[in-house]
VOGU-3710 file (C-alpha; in Angstrom, 3 decimals, decimal comma):
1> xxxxxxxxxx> 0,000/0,000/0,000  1,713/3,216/-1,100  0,666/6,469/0,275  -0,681/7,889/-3,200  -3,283/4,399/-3,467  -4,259/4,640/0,125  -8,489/4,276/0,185  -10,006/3,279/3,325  -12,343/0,072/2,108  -14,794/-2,288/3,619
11> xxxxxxxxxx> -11,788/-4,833/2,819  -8,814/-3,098/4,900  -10,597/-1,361/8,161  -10,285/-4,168/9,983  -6,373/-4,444/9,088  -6,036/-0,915/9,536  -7,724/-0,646/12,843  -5,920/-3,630/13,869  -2,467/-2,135/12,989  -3,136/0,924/15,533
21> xxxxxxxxxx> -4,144/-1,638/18,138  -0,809/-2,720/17,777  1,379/0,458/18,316  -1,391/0,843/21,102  -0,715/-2,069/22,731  3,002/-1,381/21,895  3,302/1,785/23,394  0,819/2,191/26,133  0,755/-1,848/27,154  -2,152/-4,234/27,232
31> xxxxxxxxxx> -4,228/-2,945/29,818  -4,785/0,404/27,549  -8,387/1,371/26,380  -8,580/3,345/23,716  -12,001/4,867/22,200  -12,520/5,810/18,619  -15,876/6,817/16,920  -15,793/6,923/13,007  -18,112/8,788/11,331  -18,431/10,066/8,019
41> xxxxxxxxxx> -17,512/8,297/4,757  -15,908/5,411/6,675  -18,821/4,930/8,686  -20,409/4,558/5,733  -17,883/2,349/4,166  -18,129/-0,052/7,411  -21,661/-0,423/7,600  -23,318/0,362/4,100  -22,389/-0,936/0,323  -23,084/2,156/-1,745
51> xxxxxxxxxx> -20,219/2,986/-0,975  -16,550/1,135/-1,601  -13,739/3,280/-0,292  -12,614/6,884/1,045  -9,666/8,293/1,047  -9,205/8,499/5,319  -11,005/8,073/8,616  -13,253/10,401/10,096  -12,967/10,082/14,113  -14,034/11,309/17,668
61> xxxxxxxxxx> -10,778/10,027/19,483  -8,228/11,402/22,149  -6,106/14,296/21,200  -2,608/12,331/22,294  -3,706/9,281/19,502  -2,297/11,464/16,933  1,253/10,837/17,133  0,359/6,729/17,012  -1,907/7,094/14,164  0,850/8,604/12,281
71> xxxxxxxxxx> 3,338/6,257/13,367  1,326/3,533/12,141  1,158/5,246/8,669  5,263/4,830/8,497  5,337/1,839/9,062  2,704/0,398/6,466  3,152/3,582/4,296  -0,419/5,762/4,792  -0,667/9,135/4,743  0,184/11,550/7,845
81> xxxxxxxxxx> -3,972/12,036/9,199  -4,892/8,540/8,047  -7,310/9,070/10,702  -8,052/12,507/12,082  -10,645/14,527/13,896  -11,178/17,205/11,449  -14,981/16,398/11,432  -14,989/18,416/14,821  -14,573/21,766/13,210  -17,337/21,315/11,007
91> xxxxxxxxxx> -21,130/21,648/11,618  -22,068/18,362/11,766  -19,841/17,894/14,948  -21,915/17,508/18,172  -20,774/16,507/21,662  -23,174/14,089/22,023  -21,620/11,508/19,100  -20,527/8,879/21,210  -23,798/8,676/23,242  -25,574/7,581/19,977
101> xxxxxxxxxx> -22,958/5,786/18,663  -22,879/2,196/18,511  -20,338/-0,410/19,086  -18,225/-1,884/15,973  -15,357/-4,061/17,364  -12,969/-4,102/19,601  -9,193/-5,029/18,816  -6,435/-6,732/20,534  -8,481/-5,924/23,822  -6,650/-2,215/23,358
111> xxxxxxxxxx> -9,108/-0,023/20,792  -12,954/0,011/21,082  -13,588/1,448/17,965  -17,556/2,631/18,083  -19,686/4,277/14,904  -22,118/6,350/14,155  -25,445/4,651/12,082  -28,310/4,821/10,413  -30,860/7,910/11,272  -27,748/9,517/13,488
121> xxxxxxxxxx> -25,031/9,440/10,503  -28,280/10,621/8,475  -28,303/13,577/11,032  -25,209/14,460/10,720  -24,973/14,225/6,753  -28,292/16,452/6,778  -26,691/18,961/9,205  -23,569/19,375/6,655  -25,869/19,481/3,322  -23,010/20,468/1,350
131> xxxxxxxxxx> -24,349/20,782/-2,298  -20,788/20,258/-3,762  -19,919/17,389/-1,572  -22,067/14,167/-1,399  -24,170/14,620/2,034  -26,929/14,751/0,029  -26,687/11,666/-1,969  -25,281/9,803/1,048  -28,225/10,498/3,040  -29,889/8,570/-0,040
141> xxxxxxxxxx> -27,595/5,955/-0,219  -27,458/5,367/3,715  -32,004/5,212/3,036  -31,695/3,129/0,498  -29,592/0,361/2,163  -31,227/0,482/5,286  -34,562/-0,177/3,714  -32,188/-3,057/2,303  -31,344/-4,426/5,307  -35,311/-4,749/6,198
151> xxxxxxxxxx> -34,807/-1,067/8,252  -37,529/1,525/7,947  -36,412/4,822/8,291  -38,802/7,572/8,779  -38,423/11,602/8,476  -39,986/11,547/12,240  -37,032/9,079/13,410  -34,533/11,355/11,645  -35,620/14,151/12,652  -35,271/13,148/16,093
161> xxxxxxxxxx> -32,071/11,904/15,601  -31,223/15,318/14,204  -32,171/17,097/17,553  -30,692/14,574/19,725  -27,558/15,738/18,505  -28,340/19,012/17,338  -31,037/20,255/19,683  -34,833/21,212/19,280  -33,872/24,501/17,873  -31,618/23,243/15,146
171> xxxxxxxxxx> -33,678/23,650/11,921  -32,661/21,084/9,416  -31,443/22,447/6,018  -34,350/22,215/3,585  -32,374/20,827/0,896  -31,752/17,780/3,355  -35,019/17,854/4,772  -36,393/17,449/0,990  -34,268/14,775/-0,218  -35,608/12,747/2,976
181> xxxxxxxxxx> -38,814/13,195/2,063  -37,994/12,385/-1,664  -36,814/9,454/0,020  -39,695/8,208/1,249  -42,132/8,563/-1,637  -39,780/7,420/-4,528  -39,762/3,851/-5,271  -36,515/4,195/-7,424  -33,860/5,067/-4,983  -30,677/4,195/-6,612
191> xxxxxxxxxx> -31,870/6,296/-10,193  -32,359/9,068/-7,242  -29,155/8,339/-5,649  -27,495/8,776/-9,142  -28,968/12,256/-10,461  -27,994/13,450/-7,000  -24,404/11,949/-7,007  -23,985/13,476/-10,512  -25,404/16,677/-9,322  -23,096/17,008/-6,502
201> xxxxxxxxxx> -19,873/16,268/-9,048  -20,849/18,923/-11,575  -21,302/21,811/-8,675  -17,972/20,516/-7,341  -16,818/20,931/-10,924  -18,098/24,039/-10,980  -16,534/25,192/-7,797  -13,494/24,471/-9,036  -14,074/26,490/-12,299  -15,441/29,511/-10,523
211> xxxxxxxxxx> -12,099/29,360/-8,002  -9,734/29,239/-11,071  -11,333/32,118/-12,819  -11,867/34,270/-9,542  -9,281/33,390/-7,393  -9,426/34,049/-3,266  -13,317/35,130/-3,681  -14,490/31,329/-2,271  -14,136/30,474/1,266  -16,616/27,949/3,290
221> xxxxxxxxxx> -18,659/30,503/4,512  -19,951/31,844/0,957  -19,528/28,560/-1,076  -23,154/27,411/-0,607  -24,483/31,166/-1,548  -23,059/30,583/-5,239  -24,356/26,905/-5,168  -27,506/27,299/-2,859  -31,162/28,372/-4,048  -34,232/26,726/-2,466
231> xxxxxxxxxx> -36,110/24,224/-4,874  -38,294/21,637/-5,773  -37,028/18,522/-7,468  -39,756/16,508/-8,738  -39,064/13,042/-9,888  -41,865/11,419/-12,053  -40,175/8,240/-13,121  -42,688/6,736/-14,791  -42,597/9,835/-17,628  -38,577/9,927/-16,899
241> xxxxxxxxxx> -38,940/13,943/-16,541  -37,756/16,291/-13,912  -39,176/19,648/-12,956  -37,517/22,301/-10,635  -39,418/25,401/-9,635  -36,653/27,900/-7,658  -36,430/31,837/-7,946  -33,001/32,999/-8,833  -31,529/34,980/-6,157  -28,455/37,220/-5,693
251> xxxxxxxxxx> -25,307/35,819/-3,922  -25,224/39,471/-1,771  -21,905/40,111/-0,303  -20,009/37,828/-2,365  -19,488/39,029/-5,597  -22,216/42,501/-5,787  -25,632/42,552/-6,582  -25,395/42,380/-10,480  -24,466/38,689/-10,309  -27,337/36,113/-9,989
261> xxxxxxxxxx> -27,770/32,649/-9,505  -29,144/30,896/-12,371  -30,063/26,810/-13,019  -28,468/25,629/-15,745  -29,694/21,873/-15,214  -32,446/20,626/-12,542  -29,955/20,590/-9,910  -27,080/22,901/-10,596  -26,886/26,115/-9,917  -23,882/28,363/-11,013
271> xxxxxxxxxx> -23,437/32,364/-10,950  -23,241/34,635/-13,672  -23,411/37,948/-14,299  -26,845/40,120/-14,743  -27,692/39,529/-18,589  -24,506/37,980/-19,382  -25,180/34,778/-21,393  -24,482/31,464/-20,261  -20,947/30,701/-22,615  -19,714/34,026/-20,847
281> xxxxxxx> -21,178/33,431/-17,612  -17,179/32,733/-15,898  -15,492/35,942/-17,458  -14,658/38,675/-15,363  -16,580/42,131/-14,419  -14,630/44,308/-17,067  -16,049/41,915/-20,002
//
């Protein structure tokens, strides 16, 4: 395993984890406990099979674990942050993870490794509702195998899930909140779960366009103003057509109130400038 392969896959947690019970054991002896709570994309990768592989671990664990966890990537050759805690400066972070997380394994009697399921990792996906990563089609995916594995998920179990961790006054993000309830009225979740999937990877494409062309304008706190508009994404899959009905809005304090927000398929959104057609919507003011 080379450090430019490495993916995280349903095949390899178990080595991996194992590995770091080792150094654990190794370093801190055999009456160590250690605690780790995956979330995220391996979470999903553990206990779902929409999806194969990820690119690292997503973890609550204890600060002082770093140093191990990167010792264990030099000796099998992973990247530095193999596993990492970045999660907890994000939104979907809440303090009360591990109380509705559930056990996973435990290894070499050293690392009780704990994760976060079903309507909770739901919760947490819906609280991130990135529209150029893939919360929203995971939140599908994580519905559709549940309902697989004879589960019945329900927007009143996920919403409580979502203030459990959140709290009552949390509002879930609509676009989350509507892709659950897409969820439950479609009987063709994996053609949902792809039109979402491909959705997501054309407005990260378009992110990345829109940072090329107007470099140090993005930052995580106005990405989802170019990407976000409120709408309604009717399925009929018995016609195969797709409606949206959205107002276009202005991103305000991003990039001035002559730039709008404008659908160019019935997911995307991307901005361009006040009557500027679409093949010059990425040029710059002075054009």
């Amino acid at each position: 395993m080379s450090v430019e392969s490495f993916r995280v896959s349903k095949n390899n947690l178990d080595y991996l984890l194992t590995e770091l019970a080792k150094e654990i054991r190794r370093e801190y002896g055999r009456k160590t406990n250690v605690e780790l709570v995956i979330v995220g994309e391996a979470a999903i990768v553990g206990s779902y099979n929409f999806r194969t592989a990820t690119t690292d671990i997503d973890a609550a664990m204890p600060y002082n674990l770093r140093e191990t966890i990167n010792r264990v990537g030099e000796n099998i050759g992973l990247p530095d942050n193999w596993i990492n805690n970045d999660f907890q400066k994000t939104s979907s972070y809440s303090p009360y993870i591990r109380l509705y997380s559930k056990p996973y394994k435990t290894f070499l009697h050293v690392l009780e490794v704990r994760n976060v399921k079903d309507e909770y990792l739901i919760a947490m996906k819906a609280r991130s509702a990135r529209l150029y990563k893939r919360d929203l089609s995971d939140i599908i995916g994580i519905i559709k195998d549940m309902k697989q594995q004879g589960k019945r998920p329900t927007m009143e179990s996920i919403q409580k899930a979502f203030s459990d961790l959140y709290g009552n006054d949390c509002v879930m993000d609509q676009s989350a909140a509507q892709v659950i309830e897409q969820c439950m009225t479609t009987k063709n979740l994996d053609q949902l779960y792809q039109k979402y999937l491909s959705w997501e990877d054309k407005n990260r494409d378009e992110i990345l366009e829109f940072e090329e062309r107007y470099p140090h304008v993005l930052n995580e706190a106005n990405i989802e103003q170019i990407l976000r508009i409120n709408h309604d994404f009717i399925d009929d899959f018995e016609d195969e057509t797709n409606a949206l009905e959205s107002d276009v809005i202005s991103p305000t304090n991003i990039l001035g109130d002559d730039w709008l927000l404008e659908p160019d398929d019935p997911c995307g959104k991307t901005a361009r400038k006040r009557n500027m057609s679409r093949s010059e919507q990425y040029h710059s003011d002075d054009k």
